[in-house]
N, C-alpha and C positions, 0 to 999 in steps of 0.2 A: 317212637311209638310209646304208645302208653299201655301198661295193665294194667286190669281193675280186677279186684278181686272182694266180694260182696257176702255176708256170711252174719244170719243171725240168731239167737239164743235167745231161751228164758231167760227172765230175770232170777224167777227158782232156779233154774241148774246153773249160772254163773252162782247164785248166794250157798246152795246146796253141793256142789263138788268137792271132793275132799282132795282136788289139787285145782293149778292155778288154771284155770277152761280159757283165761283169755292167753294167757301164752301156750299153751296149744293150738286154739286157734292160731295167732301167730306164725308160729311153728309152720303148720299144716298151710297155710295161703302161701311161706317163702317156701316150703317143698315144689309146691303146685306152680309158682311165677319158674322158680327153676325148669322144671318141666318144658313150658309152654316155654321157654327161650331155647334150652337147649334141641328141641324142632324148631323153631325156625331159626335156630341159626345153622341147622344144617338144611332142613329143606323149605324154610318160608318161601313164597311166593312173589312178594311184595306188593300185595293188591289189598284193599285194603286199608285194614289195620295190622296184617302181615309185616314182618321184618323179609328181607331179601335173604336166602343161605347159600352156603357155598355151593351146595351141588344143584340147585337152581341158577344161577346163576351163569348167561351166556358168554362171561369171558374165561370162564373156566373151561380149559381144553381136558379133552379124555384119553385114554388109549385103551382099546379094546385089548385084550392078554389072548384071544382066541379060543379060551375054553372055557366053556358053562358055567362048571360046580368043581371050582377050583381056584386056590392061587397057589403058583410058583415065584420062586427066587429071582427069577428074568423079570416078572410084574414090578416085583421095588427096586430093580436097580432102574426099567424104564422109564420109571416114577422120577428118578430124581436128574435125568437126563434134560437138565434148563441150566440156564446163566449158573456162574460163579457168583459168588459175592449174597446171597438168598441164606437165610437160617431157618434148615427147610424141616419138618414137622409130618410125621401120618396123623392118620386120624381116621380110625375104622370101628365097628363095631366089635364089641368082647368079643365074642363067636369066631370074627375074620382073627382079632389079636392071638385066642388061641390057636386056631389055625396058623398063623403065621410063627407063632414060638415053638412049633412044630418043623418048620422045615431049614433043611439042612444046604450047606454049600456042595460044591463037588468033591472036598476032602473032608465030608461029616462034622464038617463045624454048624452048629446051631447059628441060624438068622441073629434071631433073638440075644440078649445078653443081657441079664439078670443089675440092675445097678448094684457096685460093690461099696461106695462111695456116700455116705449122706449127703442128701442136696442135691447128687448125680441121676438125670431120671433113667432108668431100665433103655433100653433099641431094641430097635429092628433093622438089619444092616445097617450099620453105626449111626442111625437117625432118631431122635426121640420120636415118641407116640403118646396121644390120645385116645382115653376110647373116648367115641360120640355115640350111645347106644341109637342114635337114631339114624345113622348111616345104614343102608342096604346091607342084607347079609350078600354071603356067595353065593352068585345063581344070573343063570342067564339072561342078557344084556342088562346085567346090573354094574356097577361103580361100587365096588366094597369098600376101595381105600381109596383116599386123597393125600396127595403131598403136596406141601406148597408155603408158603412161610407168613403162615398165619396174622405173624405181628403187622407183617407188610402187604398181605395183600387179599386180607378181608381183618377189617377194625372191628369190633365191639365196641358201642356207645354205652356206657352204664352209668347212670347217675347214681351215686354213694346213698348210701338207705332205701327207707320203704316207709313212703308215707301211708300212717296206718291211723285211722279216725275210728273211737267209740262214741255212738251216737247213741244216747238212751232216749232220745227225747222222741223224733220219725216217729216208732212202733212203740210209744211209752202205751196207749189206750190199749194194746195187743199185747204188754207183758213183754217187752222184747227188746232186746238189746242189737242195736245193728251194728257190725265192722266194716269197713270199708278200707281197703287198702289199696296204692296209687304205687305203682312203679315206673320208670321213664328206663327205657331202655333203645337201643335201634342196633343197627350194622349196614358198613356201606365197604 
């Protein structure tokens, strides 16, 4: 799939700013491409110009935990109940993560465990974690958390840069500077 991202200015306020207006611009279209991927890599649809997300996505199985406005310590261990041999990964919204560094084992050990180690990321019963701010909070018949081993079995396609075109010429009669920026990205 492709992003486009479209954005134009005076020629006064790029010559009059007293910083640089086109790498903020810049700036502000790779905030924004960020954005719009990290949705659809969790919930695109793939219709379209859609990328397909994990929690869309029909070979993604679920397990309902039984209760509305909550998760417990039985959720992530059901979670990781599939094959051996997987490098398996959450991926929840902050909200559920603090909720989850919250709860405790049956001999009050915390879920959670803080990384001690550079380089080592932080768990959640001894699994790394993600947040996807765009994942479901906790609430009824929602999917807060996914586990599942990301590298293997949903790819990110991302092609290296961002093609980004100043065009003065377009909107030259109009005083205007146009950007236009091109990103390739997918997920399968």
């Amino acid at each position: 799939r492709k992003l486009t991202a479209e954005t134009a200015i005076s020629l006064e306020e790029l010559h009059d700013a007293s910083f640089d207006m086109e790498q903020l611009i810049k700036s502000d279209i790779i905030e924004e491409f960020a954005r719009k991927e990290g949705s659809q890599f969790v919930n695109g649809t793939g219709a379209g110009t859609e990328m397909t997300g994990f929690m869309t996505d029909s070979a993604v199985s679920e397990i309902n935990s039984g209760i509305a406005d909550d998760i417990k310590l039985e959720n992530f261990i059901d979670l990781t109940d599939i094959k051996q041999g997987y490098s398996l990964t959450y991926a929840m919204k902050r909200s559920t993560a603090i909720r989850a560094q919250k709860l405790k084992d049956g001999e009050g050990r915390y879920l959670w465990q803080p990384s001690v180690e550079a380089g080592k990321p932080a768990t959640i019963n001894g699994l790394p974690y993600f947040i996807a701010q765009d994942m479901p909070a906790i609430g009824a018949g929602l999917y807060p958390v996914i586990c599942g081993d990301f590298g293997r079995g949903f790819t990110i396609l991302d092609r290296i840069g961002l093609a980004f075109v100043r065009d003065e010429m377009t909107q030259a009669s109009n005083g205007l500077v146009r950007f236009v920026a091109h990103k390739r990205v997918g997920s399968k």
